[in-house]
Every structure is written in C-alpha cells, then in structure tokens.
C-alpha positions in Angstrom: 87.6 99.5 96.3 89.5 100.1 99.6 92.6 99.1 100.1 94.9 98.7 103.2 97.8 100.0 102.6 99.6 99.3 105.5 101.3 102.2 106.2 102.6 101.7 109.6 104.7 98.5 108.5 106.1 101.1 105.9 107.5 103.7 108.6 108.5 100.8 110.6 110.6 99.4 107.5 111.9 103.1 107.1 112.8 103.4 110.5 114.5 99.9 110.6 116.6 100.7 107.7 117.5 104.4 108.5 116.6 105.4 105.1 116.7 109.4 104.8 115.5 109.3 101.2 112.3 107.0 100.2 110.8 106.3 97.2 107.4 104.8 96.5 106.5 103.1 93.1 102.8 103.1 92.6 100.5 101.5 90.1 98.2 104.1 88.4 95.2 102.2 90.2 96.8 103.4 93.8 98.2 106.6 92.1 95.5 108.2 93.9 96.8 107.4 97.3 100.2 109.4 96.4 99.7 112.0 98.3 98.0 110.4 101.5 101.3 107.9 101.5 103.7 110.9 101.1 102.2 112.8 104.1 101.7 109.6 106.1 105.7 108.6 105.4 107.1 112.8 106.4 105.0 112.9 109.4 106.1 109.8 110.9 109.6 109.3 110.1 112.7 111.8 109.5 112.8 110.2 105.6 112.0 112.7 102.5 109.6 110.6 100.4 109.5 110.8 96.8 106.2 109.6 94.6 107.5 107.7 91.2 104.6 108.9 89.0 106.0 107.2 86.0 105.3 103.2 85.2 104.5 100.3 87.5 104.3 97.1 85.9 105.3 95.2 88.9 108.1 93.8 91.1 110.2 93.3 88.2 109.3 97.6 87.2 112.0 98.8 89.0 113.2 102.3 88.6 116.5 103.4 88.1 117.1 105.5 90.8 120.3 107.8 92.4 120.5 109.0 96.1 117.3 107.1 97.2 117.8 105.2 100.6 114.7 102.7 100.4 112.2 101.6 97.0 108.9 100.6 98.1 107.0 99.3 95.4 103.0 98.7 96.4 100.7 96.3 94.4 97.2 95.2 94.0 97.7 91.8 95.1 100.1 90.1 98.0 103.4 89.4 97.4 105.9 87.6 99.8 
C-alpha cells in the first residue's frame, strides 16, 4: 500500500515553527519510510531530523524527549 505522506506540509510546519531539532515517531508499518522522511526533512529545511525507531502506539505514544524542537508523530489513518 502507498501512502502519502505529505511531506511538504511537514517542512512547511518545521519552517513555521523554526524548529532546529525534529523528531519523527513512526509506526513499524511506515518504519520503512525512515529514511526517505529523514532525507526529505535535511534537504529542505535547516532542522536535524531524528527517526524514533522505538514504539508507536499512537497519539497518546509520545516519547519522552530532551532538546527536540518539533515531535511529529505519523499514522495510518487521519487524525485532526
């Protein structure tokens, strides 16, 4: 299954926010995408990205994280 990950609402939300560190929290089902979303995020914004390979439950999985700017948690289905 493809997916679309919408990747250029992510560097706009990066850029909007000014974040210089980034996280993304992936399920393992999009863990695949890790490194395509990493080298998406570094070549169009100034952020460092980071790839949370550990557990993704959902929006309530939220890592506990130090010195990261912006979390960007993506999912299977549409949340608003």
């Amino acid at each position: 299954m493809e997916y679309d990950l919408e990747l250029n609402k992510v560097v706009d939300e990066i850029k909007k926010q000014k974040a210089k560190t980034v996280c993304i929290q992936l399920p393992d089902g999009l863990k695949n995408k890790a490194l395509e979303i990493h080298d998406y995020i570094e070549k169009n914004t100034k952020a460092k990205c980071f790839i949370w390979m550990s557990s993704c439950f959902g929006a309530c999985d939220i890592p506990e994280l130090k010195d990261v700017d912006l979390l960007i948690q993506f999912g299977h289905s549409n949340f608003l």
